[in-house]
C-alpha positions in Angstrom: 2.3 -19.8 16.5 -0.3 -21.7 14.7 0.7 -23.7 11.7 0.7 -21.7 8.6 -2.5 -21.9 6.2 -2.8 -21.0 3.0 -4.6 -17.8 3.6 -1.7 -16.4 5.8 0.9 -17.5 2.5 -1.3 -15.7 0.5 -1.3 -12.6 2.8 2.5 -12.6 3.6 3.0 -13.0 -0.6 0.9 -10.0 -0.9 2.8 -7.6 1.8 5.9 -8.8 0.3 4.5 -8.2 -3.2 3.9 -4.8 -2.2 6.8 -3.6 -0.7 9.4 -4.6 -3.2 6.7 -2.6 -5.6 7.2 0.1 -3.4 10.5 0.0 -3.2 10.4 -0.4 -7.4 8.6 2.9 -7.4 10.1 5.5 -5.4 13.8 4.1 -5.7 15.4 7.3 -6.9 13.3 10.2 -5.3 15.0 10.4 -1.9 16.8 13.7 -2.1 15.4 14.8 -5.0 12.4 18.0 -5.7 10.4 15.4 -6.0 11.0 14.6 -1.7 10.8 17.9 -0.8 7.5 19.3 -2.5 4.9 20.7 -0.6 2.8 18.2 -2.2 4.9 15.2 -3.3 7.2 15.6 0.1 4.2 14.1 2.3 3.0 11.7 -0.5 6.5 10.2 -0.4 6.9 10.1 3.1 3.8 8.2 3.4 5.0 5.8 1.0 8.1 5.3 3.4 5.7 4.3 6.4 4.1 1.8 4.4 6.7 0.3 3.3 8.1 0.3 7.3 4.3 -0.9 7.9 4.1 -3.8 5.5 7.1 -5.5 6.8 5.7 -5.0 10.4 2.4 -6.8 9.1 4.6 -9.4 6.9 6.1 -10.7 10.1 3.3 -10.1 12.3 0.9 -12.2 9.6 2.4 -15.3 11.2 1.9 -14.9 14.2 -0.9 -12.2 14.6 -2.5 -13.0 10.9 -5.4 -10.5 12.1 -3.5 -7.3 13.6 -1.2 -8.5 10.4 -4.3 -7.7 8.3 -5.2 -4.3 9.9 -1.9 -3.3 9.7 -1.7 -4.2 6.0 -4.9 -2.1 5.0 -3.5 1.1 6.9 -0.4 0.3 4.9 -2.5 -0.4 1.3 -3.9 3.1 2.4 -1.1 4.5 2.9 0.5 4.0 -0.5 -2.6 5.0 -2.7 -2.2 8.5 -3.1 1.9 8.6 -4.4 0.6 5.8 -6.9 -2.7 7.5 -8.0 -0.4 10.7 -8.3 2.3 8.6 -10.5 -1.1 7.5 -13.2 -2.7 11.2 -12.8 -0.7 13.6 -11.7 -2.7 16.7 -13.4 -5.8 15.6 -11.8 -5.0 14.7 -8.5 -3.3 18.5 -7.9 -6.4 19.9 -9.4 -8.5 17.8 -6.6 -6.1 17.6 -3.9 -3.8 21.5 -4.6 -5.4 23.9 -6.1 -2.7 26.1 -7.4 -0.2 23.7 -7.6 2.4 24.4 -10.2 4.6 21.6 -12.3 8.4 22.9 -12.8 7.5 21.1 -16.1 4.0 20.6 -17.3 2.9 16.8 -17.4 0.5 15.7 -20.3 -2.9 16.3 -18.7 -4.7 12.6 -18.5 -4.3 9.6 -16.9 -0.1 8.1 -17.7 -1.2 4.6 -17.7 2.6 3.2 -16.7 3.0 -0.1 -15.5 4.5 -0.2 -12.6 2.1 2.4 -11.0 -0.7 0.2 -12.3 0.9 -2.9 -11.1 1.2 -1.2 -7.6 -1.7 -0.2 -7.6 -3.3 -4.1 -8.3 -1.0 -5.3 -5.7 -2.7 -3.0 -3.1 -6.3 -4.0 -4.0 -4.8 -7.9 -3.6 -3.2 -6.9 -0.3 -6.4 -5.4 0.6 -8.4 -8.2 -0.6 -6.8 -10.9 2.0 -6.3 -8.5 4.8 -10.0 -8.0 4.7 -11.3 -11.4 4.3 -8.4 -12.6 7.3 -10.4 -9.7 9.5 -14.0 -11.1 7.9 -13.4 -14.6 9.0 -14.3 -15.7 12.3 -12.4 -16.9 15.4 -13.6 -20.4 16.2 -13.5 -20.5 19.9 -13.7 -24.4 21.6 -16.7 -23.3 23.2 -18.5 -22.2 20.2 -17.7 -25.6 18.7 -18.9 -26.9 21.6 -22.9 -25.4 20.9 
C-alpha cells in the first residue's frame, strides 16, 4: 500500500458518500410491495449490490485505487435506475414496462425530491473520480527512465 493521495480521499469520500445515500433511500422498502414488484423488486435488489459493491471498492480504493474505480462505476451504474425511478416514476414504466400499473397513481412528471437528486449528484461525483483514477496513467520506473 502506497501512501494515500488526495485523489484516492476523494474517491473513498465519494463511495462512502454514496452508500450512506443509498442506505438513506431505500431504508424502509425491504419487505414491503415496493421489494417484491415485478419492476421495483429487481430495481431494489440492484440497489442492494451496489451498496455491497461500493464498500468492496471503498476498501479496495486503498489499496487497488484502480480496480477500486471500476468497481465503483459498476456500482454508480448499478444504483441509477431505483433513483431515476424515485424522480420519474411515470416515465420510466412507460420506457422501461409497458403496462405497468401503480396500486396508486403517481403525479405524472418528474418528483424533483431531494434525496433522489442528491443521490443521483453523488453518483455522477463517484463516477467522476473513478473515471479520471482509471484515465491516469501508471508511471512505470522504466518509462521515467526514457
Amino acid at each position: 500500500m502506497t501512501k494515500p493521495d488526495a485523489g484516492r480521499a476523494f474517491q473513498a469520500a465519494s463511495f462512502l458518500l454514496c452508500v450512506s445515500l443509498a442506505l438513506k433511500l431505500t431504508n424502509g422498502l425491504a419487505g414491503t410491495e415496493f421489494s417484491g414488484g415485478w419492476l421495483t423488486g429487481p430495481l431494489l435488489a440492484m440497489a442492494y449490490h451496489s451498496m455491497i459493491l461500493f464498500v468492496i471498492a471503498l476498501v479496495l480504493t486503498f489499496f487497488f485505487p484502480r480496480i477500486a474505480a471500476g468497481l465503483g462505476i459498476v456500482s454508480a451504474l448499478l444504483c441509477v435506475p431505483l433513483y431515476c425511478f424515485f424522480i420519474a416514476p411515470v416515465p420510466f414504466a412507460q420506457v422501461f414496462a409497458r403496462g405497468h400499473e401503480f396500486s396508486v397513481q403517481p403525479e405524472r412528471g418528474f418528483h424533483w425530491h431531494a434525496w433522489p437528486v442528491t443521490a443521483l449528484l453523488s453518483l455522477a461525483m463517484a463516477l467522476y473520480f473513478s473515471i479520471r483514477r482509471l484515465a491516469t496513467r501508471i508511471r512505470t520506473p522504466i518509462a521515467d527512465r526514457a
